[in-house]
C-alpha positions in Angstrom: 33.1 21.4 16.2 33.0 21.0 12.5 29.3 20.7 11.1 28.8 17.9 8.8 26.3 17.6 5.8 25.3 15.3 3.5 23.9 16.2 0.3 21.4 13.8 -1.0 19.0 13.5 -4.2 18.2 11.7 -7.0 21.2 11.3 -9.4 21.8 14.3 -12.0 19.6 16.8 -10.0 23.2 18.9 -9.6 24.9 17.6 -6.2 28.4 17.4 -7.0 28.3 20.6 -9.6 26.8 22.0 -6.4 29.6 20.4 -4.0 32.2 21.4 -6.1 30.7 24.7 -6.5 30.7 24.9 -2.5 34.0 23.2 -1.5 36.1 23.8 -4.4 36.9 20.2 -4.8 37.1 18.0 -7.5 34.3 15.8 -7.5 33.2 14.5 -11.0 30.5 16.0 -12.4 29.1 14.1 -15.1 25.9 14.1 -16.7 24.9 10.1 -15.7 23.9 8.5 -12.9 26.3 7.4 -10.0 29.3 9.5 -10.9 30.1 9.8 -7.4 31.4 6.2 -6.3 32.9 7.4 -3.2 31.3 9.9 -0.9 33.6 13.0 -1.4 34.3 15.5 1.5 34.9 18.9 1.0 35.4 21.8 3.8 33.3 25.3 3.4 34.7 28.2 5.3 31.6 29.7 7.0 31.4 33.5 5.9 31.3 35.7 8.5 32.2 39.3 8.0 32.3 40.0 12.3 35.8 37.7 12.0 37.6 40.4 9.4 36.8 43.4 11.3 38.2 41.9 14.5 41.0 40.9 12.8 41.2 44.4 11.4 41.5 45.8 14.8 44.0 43.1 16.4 46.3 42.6 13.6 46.6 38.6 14.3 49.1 36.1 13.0 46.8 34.4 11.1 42.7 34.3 11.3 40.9 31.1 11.5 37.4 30.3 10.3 34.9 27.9 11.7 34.1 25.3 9.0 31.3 23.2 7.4 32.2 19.4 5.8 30.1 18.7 3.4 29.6 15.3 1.9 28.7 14.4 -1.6 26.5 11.4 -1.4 25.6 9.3 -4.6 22.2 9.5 -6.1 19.7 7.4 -4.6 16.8 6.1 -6.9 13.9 3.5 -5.9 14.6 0.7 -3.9 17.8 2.2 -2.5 16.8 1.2 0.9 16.7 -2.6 -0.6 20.2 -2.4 -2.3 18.7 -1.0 -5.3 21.7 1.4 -7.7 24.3 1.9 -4.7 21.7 2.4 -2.1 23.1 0.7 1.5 26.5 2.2 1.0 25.4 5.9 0.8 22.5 5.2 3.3 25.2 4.2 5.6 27.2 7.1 4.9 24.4 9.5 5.6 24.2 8.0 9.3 27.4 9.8 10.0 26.1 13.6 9.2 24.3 16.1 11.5 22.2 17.3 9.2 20.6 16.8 5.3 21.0 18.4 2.4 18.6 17.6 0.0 18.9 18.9 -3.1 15.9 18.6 -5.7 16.1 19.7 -9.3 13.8 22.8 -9.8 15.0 23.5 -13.5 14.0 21.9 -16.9 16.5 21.0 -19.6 16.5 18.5 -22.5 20.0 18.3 -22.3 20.2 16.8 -18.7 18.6 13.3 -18.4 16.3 12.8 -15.7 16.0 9.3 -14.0 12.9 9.3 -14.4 11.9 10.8 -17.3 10.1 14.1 -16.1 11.0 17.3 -13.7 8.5 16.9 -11.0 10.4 17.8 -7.4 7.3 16.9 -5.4 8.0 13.2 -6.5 11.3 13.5 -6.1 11.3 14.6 -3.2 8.6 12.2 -1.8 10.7 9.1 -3.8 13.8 10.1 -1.4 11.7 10.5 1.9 10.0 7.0 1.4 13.7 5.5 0.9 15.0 6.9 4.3 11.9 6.0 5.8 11.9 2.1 4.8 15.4 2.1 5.8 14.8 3.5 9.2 11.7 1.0 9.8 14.3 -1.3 9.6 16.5 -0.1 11.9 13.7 0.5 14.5 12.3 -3.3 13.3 15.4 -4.5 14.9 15.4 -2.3 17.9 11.7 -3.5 18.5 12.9 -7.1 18.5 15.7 -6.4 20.8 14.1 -4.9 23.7 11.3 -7.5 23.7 14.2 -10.4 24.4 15.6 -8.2 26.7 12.1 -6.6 28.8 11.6 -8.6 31.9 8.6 -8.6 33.7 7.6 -5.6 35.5 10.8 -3.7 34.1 8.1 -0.2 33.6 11.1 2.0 32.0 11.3 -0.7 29.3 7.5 -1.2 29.0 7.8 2.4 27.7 10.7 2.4 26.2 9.2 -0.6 23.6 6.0 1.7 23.5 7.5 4.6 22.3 9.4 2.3 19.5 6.1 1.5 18.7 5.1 4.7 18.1 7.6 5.7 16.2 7.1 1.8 13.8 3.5 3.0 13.5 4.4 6.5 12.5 7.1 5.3 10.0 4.6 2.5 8.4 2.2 5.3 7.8 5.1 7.0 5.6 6.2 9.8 7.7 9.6 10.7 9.1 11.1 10.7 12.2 11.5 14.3 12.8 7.5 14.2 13.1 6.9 11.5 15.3 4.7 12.5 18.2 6.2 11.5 21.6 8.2 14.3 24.1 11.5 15.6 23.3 12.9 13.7 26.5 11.3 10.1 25.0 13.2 10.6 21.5 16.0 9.6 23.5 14.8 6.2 23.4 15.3 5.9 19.6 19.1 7.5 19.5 20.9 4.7 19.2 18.7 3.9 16.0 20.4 6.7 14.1 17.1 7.4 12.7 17.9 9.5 9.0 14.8 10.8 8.7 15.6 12.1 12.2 18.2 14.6 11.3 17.4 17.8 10.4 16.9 18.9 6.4 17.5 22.1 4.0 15.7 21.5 0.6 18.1 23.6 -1.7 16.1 24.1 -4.8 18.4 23.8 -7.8 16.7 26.2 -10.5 18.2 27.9 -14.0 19.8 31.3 -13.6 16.6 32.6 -14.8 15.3 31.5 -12.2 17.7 32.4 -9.1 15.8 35.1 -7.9 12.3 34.4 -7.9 11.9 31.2 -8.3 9.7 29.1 -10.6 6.5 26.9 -10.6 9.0 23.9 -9.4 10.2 25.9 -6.7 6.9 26.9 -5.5 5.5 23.3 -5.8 7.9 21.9 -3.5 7.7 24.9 -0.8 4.4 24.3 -0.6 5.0 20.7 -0.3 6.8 21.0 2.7 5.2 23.7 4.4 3.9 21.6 7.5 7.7 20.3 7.6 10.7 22.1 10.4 12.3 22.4 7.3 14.5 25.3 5.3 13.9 25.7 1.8 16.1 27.6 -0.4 16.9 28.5 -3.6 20.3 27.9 -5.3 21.7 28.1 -9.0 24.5 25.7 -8.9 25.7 26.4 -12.1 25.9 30.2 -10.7 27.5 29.1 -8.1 30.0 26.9 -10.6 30.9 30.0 -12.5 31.7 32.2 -8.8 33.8 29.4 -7.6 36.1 30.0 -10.4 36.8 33.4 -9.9 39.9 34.9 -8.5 39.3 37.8 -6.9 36.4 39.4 -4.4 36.1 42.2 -6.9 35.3 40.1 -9.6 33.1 37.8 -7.7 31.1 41.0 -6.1 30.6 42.2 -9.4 29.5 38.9 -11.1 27.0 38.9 -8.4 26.1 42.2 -8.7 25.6 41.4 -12.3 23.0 38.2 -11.4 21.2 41.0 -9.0 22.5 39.2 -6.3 23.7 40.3 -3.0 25.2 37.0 -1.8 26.7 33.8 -2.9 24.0 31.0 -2.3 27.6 29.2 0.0 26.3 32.0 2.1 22.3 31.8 2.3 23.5 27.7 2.4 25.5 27.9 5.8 23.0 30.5 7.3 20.1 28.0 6.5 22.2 25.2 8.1 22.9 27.0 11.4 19.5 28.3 11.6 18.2 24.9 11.7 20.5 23.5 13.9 20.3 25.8 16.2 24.1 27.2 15.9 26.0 30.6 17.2 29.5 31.5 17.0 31.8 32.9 19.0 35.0 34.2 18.6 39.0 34.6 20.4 40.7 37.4 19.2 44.6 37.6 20.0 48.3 38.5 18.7 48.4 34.7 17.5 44.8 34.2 16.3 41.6 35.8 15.6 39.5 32.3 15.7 35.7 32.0 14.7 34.1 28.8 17.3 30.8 27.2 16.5 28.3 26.4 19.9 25.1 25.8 20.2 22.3 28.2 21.0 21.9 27.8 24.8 25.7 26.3 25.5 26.8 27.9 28.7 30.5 29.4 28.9 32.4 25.8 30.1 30.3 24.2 27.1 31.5 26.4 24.7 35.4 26.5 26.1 34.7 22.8 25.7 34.7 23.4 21.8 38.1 25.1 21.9 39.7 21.6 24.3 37.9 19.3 27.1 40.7 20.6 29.5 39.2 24.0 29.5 35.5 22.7 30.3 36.6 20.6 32.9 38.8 23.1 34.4 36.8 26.1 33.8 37.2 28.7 36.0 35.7 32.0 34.8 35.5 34.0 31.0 35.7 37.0 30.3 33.5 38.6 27.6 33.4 41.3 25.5 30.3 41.9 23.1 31.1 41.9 19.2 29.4 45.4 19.3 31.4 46.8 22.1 34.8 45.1 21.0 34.4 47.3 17.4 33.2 50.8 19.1 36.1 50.6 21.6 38.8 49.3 19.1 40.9 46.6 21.5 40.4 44.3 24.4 42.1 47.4 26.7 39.6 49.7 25.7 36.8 47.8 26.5 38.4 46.5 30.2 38.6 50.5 30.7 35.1 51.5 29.2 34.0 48.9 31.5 32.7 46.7 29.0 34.7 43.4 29.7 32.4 41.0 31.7 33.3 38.3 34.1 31.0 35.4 34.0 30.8 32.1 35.4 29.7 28.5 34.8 26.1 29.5 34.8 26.4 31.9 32.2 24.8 31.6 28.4 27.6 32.5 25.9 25.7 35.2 22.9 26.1 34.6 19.6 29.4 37.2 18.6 31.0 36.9 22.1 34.4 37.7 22.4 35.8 35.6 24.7 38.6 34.7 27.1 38.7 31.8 29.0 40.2 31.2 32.5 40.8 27.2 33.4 42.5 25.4 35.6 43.4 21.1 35.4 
C-alpha cells in the first residue's frame, strides 16, 4: 500500500520548495501566495538500507522500494473553511490522505513575504487547526442532522451513536481536534464516514534557515512546546537544504554535502521515519532471482494481512509463510543457508509478521 500525505500550511511557509525537494518533481515554487493551483503528486522512495544488502546477497533482477505519495496542497489562510483564497478545493483534497503534513515556517527572512505580516508558528499553526476544525464541525453538523431523521424510537445503538456525535460537536465547538476527542477507540467508528481532518494523524515539519538545521531556534522551540500535549511528531527540516541535495548527482556528493551541513541524514529520511512511526508502519520484504521487494504493513498485521498487501488472492488463499529474520537472512548469506541453519520458520494465519521479515508466502484460490 502506498502511504499518502498531504502537506499543508499557510502559503510561502516552503511546501512545494519542500515537495519538490522530496519528490523531485516540478512543482512551482514561487515566492506568492497560491502558486500551487492543482494539488501536485509526487512519489518518495522510502530509504531503507536492509533492502540493498539483501539485494547484495541475491543478486535480483531489479529491486523495488516501498513508496510514499506525497501531495502538495495550496496554502490555506483564514476563512478557508468558508471558501476564503482556494479553501474547499484543497480541504477536499486533504480528505483523501492518510496522514498530515504540516509544515510551519520556523525561519525569518525580509525577502520572503509572510501572509500575515510576522513569523509567529504558534499562530500559524493554531490559524490552520481552527480551519480544519470549522470545516469538520460542518461535516459532523450534517451527520448530527442525519441520524436524528433517521433514529427511531427505542433504536439504543443509534441513541449512542447521535451521543457520541455530540461529543465530538461539543469537543470541536470548544476548538479542539478530532484526534483528542474523548470517547473509546471502538466508538470513533461512529464518526468514519465523516472523514474528520483533524482526525488523521500530523507531523509538524519545522522549516528553519540552515543555520538553524541542527539545533533549532526560538521558532522551533515555541511551536514544540506548543504541541507537546498533542500525539504528534515534530521535526526539523531545511528545505532549502534539502533543495540543494535534491540536485545532486551522485551519493558521494550528497554524503559529503551532508557531511559538510554536520548532518548524518537527509531530512526525506527523518521525514518518512516520522511518518511511519506515527502511523504505526513496518516493512517487510521478498527477496528472489526476479525481485528484492520492500512491502509496507501495519504494526500488528498478521501473515494473511500482510500477503494481502502483495494481492487479495494470497490473503484469501493463504496457506502458510515462511520466514526468515532480516538478521538471520544477512549472517547466513541466502534463503538455503538459513533453511539448513534452521532459521527458516513456518507460520500460520495466527502469526504477527516483524518489522524486516523475509517472507515467502504459500496460497492457494
Amino acid at each position: 500500500m502506498a502511504l499518502q500525505c498531504g502537506i499543508v500550511g499557510l502559503p510561502n511557509v516552503g511546501k512545494s520548495t519542500l515537495f519538490n525537494a522530496l519528490s523531485n518533481a516540478k512543482a512551482q515554487a514561487a515566492n506568492f501566495p497560491f502558486c500551487t493551483i492543482e494539488p501536485n503528486i509526487g512519489v518518495i522512495t522510502v530509504p531503507d538500507e536492509r533492502l540493498n544488502e539483501l539485494a547484495k546477497l541475491v543478486n535480483p533482477n531489479k529491486i523495488v522500494p516501498t513508496v510514499v505519495e506525497i501531495v502538495d496542497i495550496a496554502g490555506l489562510v483564514k476563512g478557508a473553511s468558508k471558501g476564503e483564497g482556494l479553501g474547499n478545493q484543497f480541504l477536499g483534497n486533504i480528505r483523501n490522505t492518510d496522514a498530515i503534513i504540516h509544515v510551519v515556517r520556523c525561519f525569518d527572512d525580509d525577502n520572503v513575504i509572510h501572509v500575515d505580516g510576522s513569523v509567529n508558528p504558534v499562530r500559524d499553526k493554531e490559524i490552520i487547526d481552527t480551519e480544519l476544525q470549522l470545516k469538520d464541525l460542518e461535516a459532523i453538523e450534517k451527520k448530527i442532522a442525519k441520524e436524528k431523521k433517521q433514529l427511531k424510537n427505542g433504536d439504543r445503538e443509534g441513541k449512542r451513536g447521535l451521543e457520541v456525535l455530540e461529543i465530538y460537536l461539543k469537543h470541536l465547538q470548544e476548538g479542539k481536534s478530532a484526534r483528542s476527542v474523548p470517547v473509546a477507540d471502538e466508538e470513533k467508528k461512529i464518526a468514519a464516514d465523516a472523514f474528520l481532518l483533524t482526525d488523521k494523524p500530523v507531523l509538524y515539519v519545522c522549516n528553519v534557515d540552515e543555520a538553524s538545521v541542527l539545533t533549532g531556534n526560538k521558532h522551533t522551540r515555541a511551536l514544540t512546546n506548543a504541541v507537546k500535549d498533542e500525539n504528534a511528531q515534530v521535526i526539523i527540516i531545511s528545505a532549502n537544504i534539502e533543495a540543494e541535495i535534491a540536485i545532486l548527482e551522485s551519493a558521494d556528493d550528497r554524503k559529503a554535502f551532508l557531511s559538510d551541513m554536520g548532518l548524518n541524514e537527509p531530512g526525506v529520511n527523518k521525514l518518512i521515519h516520522s511518518a511511519y512511526k506515527l502511523l504505526n508502519l513496518a516493512t517487510y520484504f521478498t527477496a528472489g532471482v526476479q525481485e528484492v521487494r520492500a512491502w509496507t504493513i501495519h504494526i500488528g498485521d498478521t501473515g494473511p494481512k500482510a500477503a494481502g498487501v502483495i494481492h487479495s488472492d494470497f490473503e484469501k488463499g493463504f496457506i502458510r509463510a515462511e520466514v526468515i529474520a532480516y538478521n538471520d537472512f544477512i549472517k547466513y548469506g541466502s534463503e538455503a543457508a538459513c533453511r539448513t541453519a534452521g532459521r527458516l520458520r513456518v507460520e500460520g494465519k495466527e502469526y504477527v509478521v516483524k518489522d524486516g521479515d523475509v517472507m515467502h508466502f504459500l496460497f492457494n484460490v
